[in-house]
N, CA, C and O atoms as CSV, one atom per row, in Angstrom:
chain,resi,resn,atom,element,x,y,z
A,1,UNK,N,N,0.908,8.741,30.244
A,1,UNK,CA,C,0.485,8.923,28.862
A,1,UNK,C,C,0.879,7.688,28.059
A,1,UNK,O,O,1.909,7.137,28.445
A,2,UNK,N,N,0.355,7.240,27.185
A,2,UNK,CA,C,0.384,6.131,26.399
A,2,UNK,C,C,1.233,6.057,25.635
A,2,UNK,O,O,1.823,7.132,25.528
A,3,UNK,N,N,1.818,4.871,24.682
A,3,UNK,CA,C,2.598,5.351,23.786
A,3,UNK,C,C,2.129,5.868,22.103
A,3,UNK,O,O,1.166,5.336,21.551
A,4,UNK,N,N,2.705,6.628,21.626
A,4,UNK,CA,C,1.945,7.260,20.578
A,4,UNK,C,C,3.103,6.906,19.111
A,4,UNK,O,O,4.316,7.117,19.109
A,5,UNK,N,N,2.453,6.452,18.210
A,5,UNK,CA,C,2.887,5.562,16.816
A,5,UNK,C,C,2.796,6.515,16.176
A,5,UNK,O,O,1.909,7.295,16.522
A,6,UNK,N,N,3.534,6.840,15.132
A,6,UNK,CA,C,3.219,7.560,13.637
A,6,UNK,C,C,4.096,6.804,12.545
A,6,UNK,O,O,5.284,6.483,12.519
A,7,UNK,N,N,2.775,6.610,11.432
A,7,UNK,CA,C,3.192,5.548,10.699
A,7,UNK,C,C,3.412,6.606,9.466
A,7,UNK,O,O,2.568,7.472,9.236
A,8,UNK,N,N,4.623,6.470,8.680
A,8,UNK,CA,C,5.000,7.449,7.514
A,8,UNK,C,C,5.019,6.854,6.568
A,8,UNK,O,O,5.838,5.982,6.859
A,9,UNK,N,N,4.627,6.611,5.334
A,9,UNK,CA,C,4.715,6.664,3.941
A,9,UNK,C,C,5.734,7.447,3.469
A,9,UNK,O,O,5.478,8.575,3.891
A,10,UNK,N,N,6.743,7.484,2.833
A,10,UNK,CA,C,8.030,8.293,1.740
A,10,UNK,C,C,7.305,7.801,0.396
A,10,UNK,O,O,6.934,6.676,0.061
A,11,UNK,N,N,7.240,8.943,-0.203
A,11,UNK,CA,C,6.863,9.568,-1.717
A,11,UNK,C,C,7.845,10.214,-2.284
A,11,UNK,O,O,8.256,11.247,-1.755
A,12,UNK,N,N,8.370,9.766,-3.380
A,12,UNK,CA,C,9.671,11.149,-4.545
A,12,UNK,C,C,8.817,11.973,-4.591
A,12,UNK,O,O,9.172,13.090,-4.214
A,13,UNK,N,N,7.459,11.829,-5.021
A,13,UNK,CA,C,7.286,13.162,-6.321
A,13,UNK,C,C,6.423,14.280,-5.465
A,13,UNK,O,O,7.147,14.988,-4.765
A,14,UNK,N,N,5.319,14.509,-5.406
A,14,UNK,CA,C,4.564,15.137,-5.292
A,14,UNK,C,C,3.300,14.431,-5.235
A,14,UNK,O,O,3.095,13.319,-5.721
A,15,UNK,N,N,2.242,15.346,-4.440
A,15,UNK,CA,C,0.956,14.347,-3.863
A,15,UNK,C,C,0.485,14.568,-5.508
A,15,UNK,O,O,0.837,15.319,-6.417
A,16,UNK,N,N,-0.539,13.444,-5.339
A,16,UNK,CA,C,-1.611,13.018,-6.887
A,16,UNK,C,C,-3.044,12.782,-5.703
A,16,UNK,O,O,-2.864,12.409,-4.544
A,17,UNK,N,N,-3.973,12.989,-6.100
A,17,UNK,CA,C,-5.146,12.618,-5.792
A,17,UNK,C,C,-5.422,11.006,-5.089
A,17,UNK,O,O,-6.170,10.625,-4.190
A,18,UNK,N,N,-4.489,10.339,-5.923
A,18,UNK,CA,C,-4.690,8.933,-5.630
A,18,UNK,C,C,-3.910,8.261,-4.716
A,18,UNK,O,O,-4.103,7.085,-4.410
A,19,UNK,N,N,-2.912,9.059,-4.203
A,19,UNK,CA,C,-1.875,8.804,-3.465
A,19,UNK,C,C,-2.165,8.605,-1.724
A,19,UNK,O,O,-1.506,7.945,-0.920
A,20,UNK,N,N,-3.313,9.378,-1.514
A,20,UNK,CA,C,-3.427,8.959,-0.094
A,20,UNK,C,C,-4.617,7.571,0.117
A,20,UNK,O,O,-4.748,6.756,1.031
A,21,UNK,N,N,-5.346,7.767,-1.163
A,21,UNK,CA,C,-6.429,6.412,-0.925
A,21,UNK,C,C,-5.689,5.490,-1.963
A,21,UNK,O,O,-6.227,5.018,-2.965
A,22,UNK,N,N,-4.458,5.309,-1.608
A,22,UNK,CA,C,-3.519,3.531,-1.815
A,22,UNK,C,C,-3.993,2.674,-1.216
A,22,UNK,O,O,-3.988,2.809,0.007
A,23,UNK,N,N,-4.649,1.339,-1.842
A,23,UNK,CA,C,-4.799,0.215,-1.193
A,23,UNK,C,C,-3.482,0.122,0.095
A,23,UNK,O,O,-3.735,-0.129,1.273
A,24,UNK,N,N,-2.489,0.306,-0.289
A,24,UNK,CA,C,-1.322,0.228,0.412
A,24,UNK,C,C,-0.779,0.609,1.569
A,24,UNK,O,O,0.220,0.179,2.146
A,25,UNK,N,N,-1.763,1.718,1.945
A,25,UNK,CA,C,-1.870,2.712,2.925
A,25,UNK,C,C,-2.693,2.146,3.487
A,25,UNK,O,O,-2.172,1.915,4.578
A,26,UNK,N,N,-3.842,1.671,3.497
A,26,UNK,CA,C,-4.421,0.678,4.629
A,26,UNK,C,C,-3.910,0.006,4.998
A,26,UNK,O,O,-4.198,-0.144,6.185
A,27,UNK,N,N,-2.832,-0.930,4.510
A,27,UNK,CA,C,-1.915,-2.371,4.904
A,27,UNK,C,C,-1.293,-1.728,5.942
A,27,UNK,O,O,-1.202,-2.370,6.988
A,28,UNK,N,N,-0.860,-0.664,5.912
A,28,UNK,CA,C,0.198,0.056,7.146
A,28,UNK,C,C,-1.012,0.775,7.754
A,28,UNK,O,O,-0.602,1.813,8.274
A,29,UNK,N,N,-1.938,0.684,7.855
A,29,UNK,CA,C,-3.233,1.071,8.999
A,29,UNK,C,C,-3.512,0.104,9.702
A,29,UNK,O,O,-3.440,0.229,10.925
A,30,UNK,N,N,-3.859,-0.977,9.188
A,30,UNK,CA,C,-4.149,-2.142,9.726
A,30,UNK,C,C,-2.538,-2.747,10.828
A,30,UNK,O,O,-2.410,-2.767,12.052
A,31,UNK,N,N,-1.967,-2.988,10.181
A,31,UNK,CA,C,-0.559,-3.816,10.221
A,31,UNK,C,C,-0.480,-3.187,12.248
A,31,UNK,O,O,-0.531,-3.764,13.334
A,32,UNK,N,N,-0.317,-1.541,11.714
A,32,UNK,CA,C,0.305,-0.377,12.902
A,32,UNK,C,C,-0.995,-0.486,14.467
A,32,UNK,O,O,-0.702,-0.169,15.620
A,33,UNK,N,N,-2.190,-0.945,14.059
A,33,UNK,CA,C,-3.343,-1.412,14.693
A,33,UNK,C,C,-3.463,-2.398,15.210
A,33,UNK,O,O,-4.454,-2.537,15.927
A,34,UNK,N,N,-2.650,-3.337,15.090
A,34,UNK,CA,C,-2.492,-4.897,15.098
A,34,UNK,C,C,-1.138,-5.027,15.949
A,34,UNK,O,O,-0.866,-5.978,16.682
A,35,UNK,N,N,-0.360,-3.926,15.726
A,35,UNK,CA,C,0.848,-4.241,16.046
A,35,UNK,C,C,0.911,-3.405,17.837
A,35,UNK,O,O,1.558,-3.684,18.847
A,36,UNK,N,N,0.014,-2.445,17.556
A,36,UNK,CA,C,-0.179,-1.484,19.314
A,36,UNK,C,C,-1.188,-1.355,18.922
A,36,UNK,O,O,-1.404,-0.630,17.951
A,37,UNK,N,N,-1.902,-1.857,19.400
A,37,UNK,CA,C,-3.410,-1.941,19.766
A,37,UNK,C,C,-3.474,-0.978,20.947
A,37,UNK,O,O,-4.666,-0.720,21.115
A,38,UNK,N,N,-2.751,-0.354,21.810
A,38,UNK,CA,C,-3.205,0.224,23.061
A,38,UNK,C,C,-2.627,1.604,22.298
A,38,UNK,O,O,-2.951,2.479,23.101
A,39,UNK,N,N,-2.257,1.967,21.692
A,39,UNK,CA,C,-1.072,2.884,21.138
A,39,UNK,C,C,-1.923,4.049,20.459
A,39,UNK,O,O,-2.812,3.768,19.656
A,40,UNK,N,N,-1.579,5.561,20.856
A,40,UNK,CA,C,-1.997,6.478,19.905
A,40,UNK,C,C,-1.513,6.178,18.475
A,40,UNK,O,O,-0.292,6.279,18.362
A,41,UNK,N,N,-2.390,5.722,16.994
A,41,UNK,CA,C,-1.492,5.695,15.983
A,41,UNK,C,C,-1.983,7.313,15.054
A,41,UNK,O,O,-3.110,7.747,14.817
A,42,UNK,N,N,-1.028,7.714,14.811
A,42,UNK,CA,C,-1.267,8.704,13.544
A,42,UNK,C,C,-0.283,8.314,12.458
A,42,UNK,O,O,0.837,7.831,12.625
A,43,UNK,N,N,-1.015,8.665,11.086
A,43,UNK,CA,C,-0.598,7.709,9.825
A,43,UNK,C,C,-0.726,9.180,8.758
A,43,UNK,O,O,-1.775,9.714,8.397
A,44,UNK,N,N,0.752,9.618,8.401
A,44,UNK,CA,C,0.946,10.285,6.705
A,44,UNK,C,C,2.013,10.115,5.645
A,44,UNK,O,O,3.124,9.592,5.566
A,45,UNK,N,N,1.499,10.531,5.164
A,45,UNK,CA,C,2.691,10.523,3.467
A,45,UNK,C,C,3.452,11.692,3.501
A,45,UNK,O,O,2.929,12.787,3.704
A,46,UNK,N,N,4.469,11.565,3.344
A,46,UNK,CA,C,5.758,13.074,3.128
A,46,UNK,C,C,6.241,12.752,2.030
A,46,UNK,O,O,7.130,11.909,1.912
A,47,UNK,N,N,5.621,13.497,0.913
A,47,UNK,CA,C,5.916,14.233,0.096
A,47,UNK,C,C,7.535,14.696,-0.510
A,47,UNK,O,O,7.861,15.881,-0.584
A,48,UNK,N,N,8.199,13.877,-0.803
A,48,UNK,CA,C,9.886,14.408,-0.804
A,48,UNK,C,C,10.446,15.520,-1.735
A,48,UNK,O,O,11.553,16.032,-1.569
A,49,UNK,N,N,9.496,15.879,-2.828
A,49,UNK,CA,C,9.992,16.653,-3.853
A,49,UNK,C,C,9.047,18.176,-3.289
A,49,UNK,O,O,9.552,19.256,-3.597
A,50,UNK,N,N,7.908,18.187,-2.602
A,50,UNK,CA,C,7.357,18.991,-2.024
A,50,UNK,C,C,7.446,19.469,-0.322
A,50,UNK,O,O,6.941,20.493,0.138
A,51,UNK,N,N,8.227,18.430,0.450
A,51,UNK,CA,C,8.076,18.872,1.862
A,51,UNK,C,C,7.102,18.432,2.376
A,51,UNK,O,O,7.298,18.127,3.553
A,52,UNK,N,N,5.582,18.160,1.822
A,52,UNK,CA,C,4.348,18.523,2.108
A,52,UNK,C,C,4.314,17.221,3.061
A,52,UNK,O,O,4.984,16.283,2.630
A,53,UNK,N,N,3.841,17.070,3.928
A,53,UNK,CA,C,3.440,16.009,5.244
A,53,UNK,C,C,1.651,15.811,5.255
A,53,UNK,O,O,0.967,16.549,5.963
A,54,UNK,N,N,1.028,14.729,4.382
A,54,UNK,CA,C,0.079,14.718,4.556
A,54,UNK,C,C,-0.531,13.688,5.340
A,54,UNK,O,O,-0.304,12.483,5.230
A,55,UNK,N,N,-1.374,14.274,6.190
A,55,UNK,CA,C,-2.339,13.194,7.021
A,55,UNK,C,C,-3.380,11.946,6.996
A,55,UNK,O,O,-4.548,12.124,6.653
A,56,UNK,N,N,-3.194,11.467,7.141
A,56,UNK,CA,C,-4.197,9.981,6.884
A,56,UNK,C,C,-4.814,9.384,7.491
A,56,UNK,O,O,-4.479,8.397,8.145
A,57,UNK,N,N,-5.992,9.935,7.383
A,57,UNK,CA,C,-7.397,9.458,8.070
A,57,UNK,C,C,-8.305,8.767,7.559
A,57,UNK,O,O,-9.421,9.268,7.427
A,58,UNK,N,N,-8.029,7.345,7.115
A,58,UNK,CA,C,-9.032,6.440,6.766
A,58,UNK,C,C,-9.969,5.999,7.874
A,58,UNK,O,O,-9.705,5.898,9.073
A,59,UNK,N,N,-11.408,5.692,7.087
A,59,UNK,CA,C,-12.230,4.808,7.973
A,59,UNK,C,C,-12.104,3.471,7.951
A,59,UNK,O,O,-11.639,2.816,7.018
A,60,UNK,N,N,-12.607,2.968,9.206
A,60,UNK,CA,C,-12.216,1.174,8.865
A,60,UNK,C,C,-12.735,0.429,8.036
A,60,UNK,O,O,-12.312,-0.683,7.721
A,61,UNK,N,N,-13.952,1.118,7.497
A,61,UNK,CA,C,-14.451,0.191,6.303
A,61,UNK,C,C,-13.136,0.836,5.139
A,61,UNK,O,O,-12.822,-0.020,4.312
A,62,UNK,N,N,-12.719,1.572,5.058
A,62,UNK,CA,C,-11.997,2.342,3.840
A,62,UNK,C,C,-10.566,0.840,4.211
A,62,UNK,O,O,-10.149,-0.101,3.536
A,63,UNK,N,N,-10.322,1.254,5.314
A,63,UNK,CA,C,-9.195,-0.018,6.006
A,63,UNK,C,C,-9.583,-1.977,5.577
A,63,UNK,O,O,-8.876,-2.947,5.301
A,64,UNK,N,N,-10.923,-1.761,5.721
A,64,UNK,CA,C,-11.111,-3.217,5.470
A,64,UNK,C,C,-11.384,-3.597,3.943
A,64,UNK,O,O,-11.448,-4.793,3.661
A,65,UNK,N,N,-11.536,-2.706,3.018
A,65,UNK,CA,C,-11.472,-3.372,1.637
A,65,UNK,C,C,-10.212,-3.099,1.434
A,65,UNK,O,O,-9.691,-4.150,1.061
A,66,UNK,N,N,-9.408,-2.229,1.476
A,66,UNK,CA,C,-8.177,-2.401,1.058
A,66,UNK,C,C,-6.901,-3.256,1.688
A,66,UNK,O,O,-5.739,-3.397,1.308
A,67,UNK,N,N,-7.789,-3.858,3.038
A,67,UNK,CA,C,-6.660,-5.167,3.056
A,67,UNK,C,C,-7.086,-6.258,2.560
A,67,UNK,O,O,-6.289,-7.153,2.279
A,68,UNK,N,N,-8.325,-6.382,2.372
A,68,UNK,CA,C,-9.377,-7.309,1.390
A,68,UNK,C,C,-8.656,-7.385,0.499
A,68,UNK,O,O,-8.309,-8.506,0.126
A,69,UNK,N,N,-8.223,-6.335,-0.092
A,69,UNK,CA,C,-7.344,-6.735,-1.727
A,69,UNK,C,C,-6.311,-7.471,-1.919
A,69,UNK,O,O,-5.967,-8.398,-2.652
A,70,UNK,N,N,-5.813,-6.713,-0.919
A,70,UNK,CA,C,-4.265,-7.733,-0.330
A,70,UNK,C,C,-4.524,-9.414,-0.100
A,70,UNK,O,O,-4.096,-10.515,-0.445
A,71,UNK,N,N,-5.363,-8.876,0.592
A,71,UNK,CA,C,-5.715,-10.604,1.238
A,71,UNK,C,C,-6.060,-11.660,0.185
A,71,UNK,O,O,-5.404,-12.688,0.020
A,72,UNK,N,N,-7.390,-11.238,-0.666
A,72,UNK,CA,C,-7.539,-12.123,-2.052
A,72,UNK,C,C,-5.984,-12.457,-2.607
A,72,UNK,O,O,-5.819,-13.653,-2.846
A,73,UNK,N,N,-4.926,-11.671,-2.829
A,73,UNK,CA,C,-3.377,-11.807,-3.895
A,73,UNK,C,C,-2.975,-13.069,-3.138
A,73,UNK,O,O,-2.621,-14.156,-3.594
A,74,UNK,N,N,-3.168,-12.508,-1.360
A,74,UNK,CA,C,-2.462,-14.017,-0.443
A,74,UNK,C,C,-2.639,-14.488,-1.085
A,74,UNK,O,O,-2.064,-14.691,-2.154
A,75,UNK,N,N,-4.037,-15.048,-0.404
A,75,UNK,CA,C,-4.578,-16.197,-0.953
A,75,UNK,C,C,-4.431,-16.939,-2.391
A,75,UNK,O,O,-4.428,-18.144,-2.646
A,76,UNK,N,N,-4.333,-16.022,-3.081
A,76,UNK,CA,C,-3.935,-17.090,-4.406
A,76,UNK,C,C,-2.502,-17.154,-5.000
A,76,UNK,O,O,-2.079,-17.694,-6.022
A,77,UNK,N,N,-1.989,-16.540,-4.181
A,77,UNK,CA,C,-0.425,-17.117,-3.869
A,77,UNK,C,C,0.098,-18.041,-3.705
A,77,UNK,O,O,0.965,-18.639,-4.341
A,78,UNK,N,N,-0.704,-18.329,-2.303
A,78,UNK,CA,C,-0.859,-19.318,-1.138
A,78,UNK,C,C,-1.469,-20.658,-2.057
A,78,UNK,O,O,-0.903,-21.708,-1.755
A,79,UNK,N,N,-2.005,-20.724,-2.598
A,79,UNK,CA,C,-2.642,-21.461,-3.399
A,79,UNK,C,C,-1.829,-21.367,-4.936
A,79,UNK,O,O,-2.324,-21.769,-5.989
A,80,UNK,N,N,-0.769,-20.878,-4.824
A,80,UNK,CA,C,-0.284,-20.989,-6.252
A,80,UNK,C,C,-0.982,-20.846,-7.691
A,80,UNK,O,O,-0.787,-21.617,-8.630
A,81,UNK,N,N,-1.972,-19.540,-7.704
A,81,UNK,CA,C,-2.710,-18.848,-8.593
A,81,UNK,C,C,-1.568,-17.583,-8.491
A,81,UNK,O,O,-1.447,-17.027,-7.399
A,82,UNK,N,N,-0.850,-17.198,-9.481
A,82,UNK,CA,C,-0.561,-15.986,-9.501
A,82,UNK,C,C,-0.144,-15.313,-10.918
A,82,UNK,O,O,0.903,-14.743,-11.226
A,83,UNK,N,N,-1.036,-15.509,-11.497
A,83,UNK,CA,C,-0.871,-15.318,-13.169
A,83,UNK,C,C,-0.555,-14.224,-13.453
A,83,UNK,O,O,-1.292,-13.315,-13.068
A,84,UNK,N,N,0.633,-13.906,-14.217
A,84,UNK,CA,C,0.833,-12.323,-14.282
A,84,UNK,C,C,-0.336,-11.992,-15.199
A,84,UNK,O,O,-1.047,-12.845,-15.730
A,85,UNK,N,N,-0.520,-10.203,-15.388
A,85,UNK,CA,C,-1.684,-9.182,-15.533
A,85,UNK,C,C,-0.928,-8.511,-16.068
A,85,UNK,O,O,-0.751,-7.440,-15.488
A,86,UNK,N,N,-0.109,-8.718,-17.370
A,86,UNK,CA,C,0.866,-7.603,-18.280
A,86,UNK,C,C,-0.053,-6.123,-18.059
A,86,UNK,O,O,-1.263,-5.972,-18.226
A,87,UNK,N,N,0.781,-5.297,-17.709
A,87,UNK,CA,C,-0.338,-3.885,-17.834
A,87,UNK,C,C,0.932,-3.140,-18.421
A,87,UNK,O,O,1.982,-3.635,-18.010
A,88,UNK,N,N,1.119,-1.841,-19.466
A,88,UNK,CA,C,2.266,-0.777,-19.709
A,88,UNK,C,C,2.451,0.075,-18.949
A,88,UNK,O,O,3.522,0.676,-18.863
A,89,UNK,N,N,1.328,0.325,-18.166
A,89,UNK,CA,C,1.491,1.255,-16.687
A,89,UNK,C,C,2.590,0.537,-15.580
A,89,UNK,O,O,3.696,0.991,-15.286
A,90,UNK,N,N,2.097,-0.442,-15.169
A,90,UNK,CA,C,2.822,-0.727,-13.578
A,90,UNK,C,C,3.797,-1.944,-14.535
A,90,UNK,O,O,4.777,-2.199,-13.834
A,91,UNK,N,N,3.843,-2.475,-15.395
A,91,UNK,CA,C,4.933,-3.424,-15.261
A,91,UNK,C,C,6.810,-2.930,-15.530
A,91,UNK,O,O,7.819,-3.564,-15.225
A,92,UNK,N,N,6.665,-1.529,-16.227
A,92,UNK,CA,C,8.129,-1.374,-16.217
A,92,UNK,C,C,8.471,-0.940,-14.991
A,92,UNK,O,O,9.564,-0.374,-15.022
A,93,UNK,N,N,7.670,-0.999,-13.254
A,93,UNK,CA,C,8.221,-0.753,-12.243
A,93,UNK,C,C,8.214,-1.693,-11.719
A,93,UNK,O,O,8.326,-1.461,-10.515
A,94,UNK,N,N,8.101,-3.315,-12.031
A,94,UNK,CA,C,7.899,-4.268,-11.428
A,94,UNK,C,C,9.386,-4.886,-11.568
A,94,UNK,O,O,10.158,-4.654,-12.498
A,95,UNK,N,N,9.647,-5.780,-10.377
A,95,UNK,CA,C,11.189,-6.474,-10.276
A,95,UNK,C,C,11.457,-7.469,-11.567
A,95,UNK,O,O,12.506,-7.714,-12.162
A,96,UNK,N,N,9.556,-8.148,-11.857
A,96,UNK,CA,C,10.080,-9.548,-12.591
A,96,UNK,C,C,10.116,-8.556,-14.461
A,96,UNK,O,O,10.151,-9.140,-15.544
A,97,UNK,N,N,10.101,-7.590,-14.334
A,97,UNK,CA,C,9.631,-6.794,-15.914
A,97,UNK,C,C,10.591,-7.735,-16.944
A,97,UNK,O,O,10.110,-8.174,-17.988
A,98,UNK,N,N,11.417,-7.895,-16.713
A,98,UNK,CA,C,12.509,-8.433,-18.148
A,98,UNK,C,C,12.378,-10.072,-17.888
A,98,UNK,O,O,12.650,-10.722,-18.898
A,99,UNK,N,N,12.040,-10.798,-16.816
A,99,UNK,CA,C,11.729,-12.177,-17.061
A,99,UNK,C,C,10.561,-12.947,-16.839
A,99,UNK,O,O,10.449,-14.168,-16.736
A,100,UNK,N,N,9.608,-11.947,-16.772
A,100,UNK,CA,C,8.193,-12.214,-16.643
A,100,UNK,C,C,7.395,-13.165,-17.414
A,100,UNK,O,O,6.969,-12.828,-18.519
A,101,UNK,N,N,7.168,-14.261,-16.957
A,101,UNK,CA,C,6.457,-15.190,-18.205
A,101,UNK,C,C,4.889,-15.092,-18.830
A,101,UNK,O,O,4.229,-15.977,-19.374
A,102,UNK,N,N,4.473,-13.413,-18.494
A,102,UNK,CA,C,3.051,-12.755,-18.837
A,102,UNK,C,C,3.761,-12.025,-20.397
A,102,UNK,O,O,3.214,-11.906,-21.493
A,103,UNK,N,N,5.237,-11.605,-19.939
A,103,UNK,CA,C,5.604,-10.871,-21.249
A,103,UNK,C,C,5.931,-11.572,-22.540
A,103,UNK,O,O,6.127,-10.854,-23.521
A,104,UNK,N,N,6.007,-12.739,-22.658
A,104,UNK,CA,C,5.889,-13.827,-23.633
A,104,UNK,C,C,4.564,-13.998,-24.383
A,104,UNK,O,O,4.520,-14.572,-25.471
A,105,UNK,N,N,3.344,-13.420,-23.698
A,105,UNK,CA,C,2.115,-13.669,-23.981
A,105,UNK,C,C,1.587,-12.592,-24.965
A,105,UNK,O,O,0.652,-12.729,-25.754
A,106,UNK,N,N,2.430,-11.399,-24.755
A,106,UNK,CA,C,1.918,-10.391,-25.417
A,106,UNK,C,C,2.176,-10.349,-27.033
A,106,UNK,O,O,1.719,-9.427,-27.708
């Protein structure tokens, strides 16, 4: 029998709708595909405030735009494009939040 992968996601809260189609969750589809290619992989999110163990069954096109996304950030990384995108949603969870040179702009 082959060897068999299960790739887990850890969540605090509770599932949201948007939580299993994370760009982010493809990166660990792809990554776990790349990494055992011969390998049974199964891929979910556990839920920590609920218990709940959910399953993750993307398609590879679902897999290939969302490392697409990733891949464009490389790239202009890599290229030293990386202009911060002040948002009030995601930046008070971000590392650079208090020395961010996007927060000067606002």
């Amino acid at each position: 029998m082959g060897k068999q992968v299960l790739i887990r996601r850890i969540k605090t809260g509770r599932r949201s709708k948007s939580a299993v189609v994370d760009p982010v969750v493809m990166l660990y589809q792809f990554a776990a595909k790349a990494e055992f290619p011969n390998a049974t992989r199964s891929f979910d999110t556990l839920f920590l405030l609920t218990g709940e163990e959910w399953p993750v069954d993307s398609k590879d096109e679902q897999v290939r735009k969302g490392v697409e996304k990733y891949q464009d950030a490389a790239d202009g990384i890599r290229a030293g494009e990386f202009e911060p995108k002040p948002n009030e949603r995601t930046c008070p969870k971000c590392p650079h939040y208090f020395i961010c040179p996007g927060k000067a702009e606002e």
